[in-house]
N, C-alpha and C positions, 0 to 999 in steps of 0.2 A: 274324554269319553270314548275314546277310539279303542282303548283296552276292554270295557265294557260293554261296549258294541258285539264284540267279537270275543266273549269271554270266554263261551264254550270251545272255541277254537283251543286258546291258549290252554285252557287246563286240560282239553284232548291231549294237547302238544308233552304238555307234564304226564301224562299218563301214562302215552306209550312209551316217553324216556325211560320212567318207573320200572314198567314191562321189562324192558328193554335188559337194563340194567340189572332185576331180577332173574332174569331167567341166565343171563350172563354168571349171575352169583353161583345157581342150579347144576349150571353146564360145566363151567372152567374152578371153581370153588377156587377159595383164596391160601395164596401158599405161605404158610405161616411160618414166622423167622423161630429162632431159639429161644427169643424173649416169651414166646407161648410153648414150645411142645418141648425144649430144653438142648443144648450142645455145647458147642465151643465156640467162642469167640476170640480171633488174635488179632494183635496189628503186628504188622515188621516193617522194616525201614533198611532198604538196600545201601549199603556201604560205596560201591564202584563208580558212583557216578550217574550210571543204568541200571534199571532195572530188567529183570530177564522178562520177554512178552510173554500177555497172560492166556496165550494159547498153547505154547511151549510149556508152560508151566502144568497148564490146565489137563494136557497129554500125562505129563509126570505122575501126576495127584491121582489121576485114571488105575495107574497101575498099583496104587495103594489096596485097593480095594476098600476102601475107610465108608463108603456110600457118596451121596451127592456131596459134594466141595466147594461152595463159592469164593470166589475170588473177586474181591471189587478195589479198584485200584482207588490209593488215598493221598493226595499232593501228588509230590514229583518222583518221589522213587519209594514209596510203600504199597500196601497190600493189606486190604482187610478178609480176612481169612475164614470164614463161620464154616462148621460141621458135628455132625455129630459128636457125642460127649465120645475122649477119648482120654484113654490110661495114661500113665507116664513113658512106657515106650515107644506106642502109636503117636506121642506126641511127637518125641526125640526124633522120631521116623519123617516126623512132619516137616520139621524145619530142616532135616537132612534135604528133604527132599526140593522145597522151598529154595533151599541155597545152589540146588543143583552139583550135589555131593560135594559142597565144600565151593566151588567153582566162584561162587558168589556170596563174599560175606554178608551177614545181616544183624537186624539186631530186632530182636523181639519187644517193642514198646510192651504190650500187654496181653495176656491170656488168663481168660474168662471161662467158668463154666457154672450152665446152670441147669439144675436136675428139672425133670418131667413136673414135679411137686409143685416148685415153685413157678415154671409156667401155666401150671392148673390153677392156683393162685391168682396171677395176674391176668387169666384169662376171669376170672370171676371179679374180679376187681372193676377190671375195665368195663365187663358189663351192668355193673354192679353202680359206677360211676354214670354212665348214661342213662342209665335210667333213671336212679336222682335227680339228674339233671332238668332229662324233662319234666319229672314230676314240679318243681321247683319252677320250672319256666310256665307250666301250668297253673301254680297256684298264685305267683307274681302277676302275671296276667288278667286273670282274673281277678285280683284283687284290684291292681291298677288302672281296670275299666271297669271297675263295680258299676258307677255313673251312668253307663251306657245301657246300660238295662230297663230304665229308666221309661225311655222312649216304648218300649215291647211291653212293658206292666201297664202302660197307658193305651195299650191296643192300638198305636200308632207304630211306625213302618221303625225298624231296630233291630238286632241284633243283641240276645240275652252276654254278659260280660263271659260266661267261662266258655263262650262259641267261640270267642274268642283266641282263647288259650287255646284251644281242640284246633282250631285254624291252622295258629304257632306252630302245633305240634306236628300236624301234617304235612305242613309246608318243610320242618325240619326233619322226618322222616324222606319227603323226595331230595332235599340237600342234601344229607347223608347217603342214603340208595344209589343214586346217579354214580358220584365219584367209588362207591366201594365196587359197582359194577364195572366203573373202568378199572378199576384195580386188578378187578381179574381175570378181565382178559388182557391186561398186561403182565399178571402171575403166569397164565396161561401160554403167553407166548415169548416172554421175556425172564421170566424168571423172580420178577418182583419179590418180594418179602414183606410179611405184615408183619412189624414191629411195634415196641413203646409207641415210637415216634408217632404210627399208623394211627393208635390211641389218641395220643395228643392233639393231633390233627381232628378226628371225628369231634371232639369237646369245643377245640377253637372255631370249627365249625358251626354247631351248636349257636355258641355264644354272639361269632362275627353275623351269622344268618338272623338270630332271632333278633339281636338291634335294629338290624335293616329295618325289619317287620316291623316293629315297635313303633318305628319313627312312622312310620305309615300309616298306620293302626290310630296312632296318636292323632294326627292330622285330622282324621275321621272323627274320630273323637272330638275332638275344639270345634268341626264342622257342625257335627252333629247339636253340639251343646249352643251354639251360636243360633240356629233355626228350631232350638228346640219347644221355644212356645209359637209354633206356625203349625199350623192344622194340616196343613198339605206339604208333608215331606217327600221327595221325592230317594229314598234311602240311595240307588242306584245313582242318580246325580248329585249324589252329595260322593260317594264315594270314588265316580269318577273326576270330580272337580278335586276332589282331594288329592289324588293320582298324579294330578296334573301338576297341583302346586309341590309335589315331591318327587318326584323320580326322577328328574335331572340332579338332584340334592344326591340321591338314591347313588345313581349311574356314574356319576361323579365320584362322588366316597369309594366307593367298590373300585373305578378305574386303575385310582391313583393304589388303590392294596395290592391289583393284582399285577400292576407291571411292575413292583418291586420284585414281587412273587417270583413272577416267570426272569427275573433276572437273577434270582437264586436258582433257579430251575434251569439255566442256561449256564452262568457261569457260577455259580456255587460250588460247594465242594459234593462230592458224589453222596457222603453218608447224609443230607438234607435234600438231596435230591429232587426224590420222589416223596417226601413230606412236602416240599415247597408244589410242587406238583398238585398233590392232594390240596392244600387251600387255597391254588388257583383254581380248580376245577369247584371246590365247594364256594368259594366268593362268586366265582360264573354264575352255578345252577340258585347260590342264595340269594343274588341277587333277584336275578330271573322271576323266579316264587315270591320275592314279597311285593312283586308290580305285576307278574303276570300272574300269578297263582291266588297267593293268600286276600286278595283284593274283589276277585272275580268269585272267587266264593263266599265270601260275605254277602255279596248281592245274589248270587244262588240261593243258599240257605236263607235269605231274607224272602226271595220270592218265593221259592218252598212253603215259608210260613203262612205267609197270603193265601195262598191256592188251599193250604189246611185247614184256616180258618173260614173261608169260602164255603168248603166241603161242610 
């Protein structure tokens, strides 16, 4: 009941992260890889033993004039390479430069190019894809708590089933917001890149966040239906009692997801980095929301309804 007590607290606390994290979006906007606005992508793989440092390198590539350059180092002696889409000489000019004219053999595993078109593409894809999603996790929802409406058609204390889903959705909109707001002021100050990966991350987000909820939502649920021929429901004690019997279940399950996580995010390889990154930060905030969030507005919106029907 200690969540409930102090509900408005919590979902303040979700708000100004929201804030937060929005206006983050506003200020430092997200710096998009190749897989959206189109370039080059290479790997190499140094031959000597050593690889040349990627400050040294980073000077060289300066003097190309090619525009911005990343270099993100890949195992123990390679280099993943992204820039702008470039010709066949500017290429040749590339790995000249790369080996430190000659000085350092190498060996090009792969080079990748992909046009403006086809990242205009998969930017509509991707958004394209989330949206489904939620529409999907709305209509699942609702369907799978039709039952629960049950109590609100009897003029008893309830919450109608697609509030439910609207819940879902809100709660998966701050899981989402949160982590994309760090992202860029990590674009911002780091250099970050929003790739595929960034995509797949937002979706497993989605999916790992709204179970949570589920499981909690459901609880309510069987609470709900066990007291539901009693005249005097108490809807806010039923949903903190429910609370109570899950969120150790909750806090548990998420624990064990996210020190995998951050052990990818520590010792991983650099190209999963900052994905493993993104769904420690979205299991954190998804957690979070379906005990502090999605829970405390059920009982909001429930006493909302009261005060309406009063009026």
């Amino acid at each position: 009941m200690f969540i409930i007590k102090y509900k408005k607290i919590f979902v303040s606390v979700s708000i100004v992260l929201v804030f937060l994290s929005v206006l983050s979006l506003f200020i430092f906007g997200l710096n998009v890889g190749i897989d959206f606005r189109g370039g080059t992508l290479a790997e190499i793989v140094y031959h000597d033993g050593e690889r040349p440092a990627q400050e040294i390198l980073n000077k060289d590539l300066e003097a190309l004039n090619f525009g911005t350059i990343l270099l993100q180092p890949t195992g123990e002696l390679g280099y993943i390479v992204k820039s702008r889409s470039l010709n066949d000489d500017e290429h040749i000019q590339l790995l000249k430069t790369l080996s430190q004219n000659e000085k350092n053999s190498l060996t090009e595993i792969s080079f990748n190019s992909i046009g403006p078109s086809v990242g205009r593409e998969l930017t509509r894809k991707a958004i394209l894809a989330i949206v489904l999603v939620s529409l999907a996790i709305i209509c699942f929802i609702a369907f799978a708590f039709r039952k629960v409406s049950h109590l609100s058609a009897l003029g008893r204390q309830g919450v109608a089933s697609w509030r439910y889903g609207l819940i879902a959705i809100v709660t998966l909109l701050h899981d989402v917001t949160i982590p994309i707001g760090i992202f860029a002021t990590l674009s911002h100050y780091y250099g970050v890149e929003i790739d595929t990966l960034f995509v797949v991350a937002v979706l497993t987000i989605l999916g790992l966040s709204v179970s949570d909820t589920i499981v909690i939502f459901d609880r309510i649920r069987e609470n709900l239906k066990n007291q539901s021929n009693s005249k005097n429901i108490n809807f806010g004690e039923i949903v903190g009692n429910s609370l109570d019997q899950s969120y150790v279940r909750s806090i548990s399950t998420s624990l064990t997801v996210i020190l995998v996580l951050l052990a990818l995010v520590f010792f991983g390889p650099i190209s999963t980095k900052y994905f493993a990154f993104m769904l420690t930060a979205g299991m954190f905030f998804g957690t979070y929301s379906s005990i502090f969030l999605a829970s405390p507005l059920l009982v909001l919106i429930e006493e909302w309804q009261k005060k309406k029907q009063q009026v």
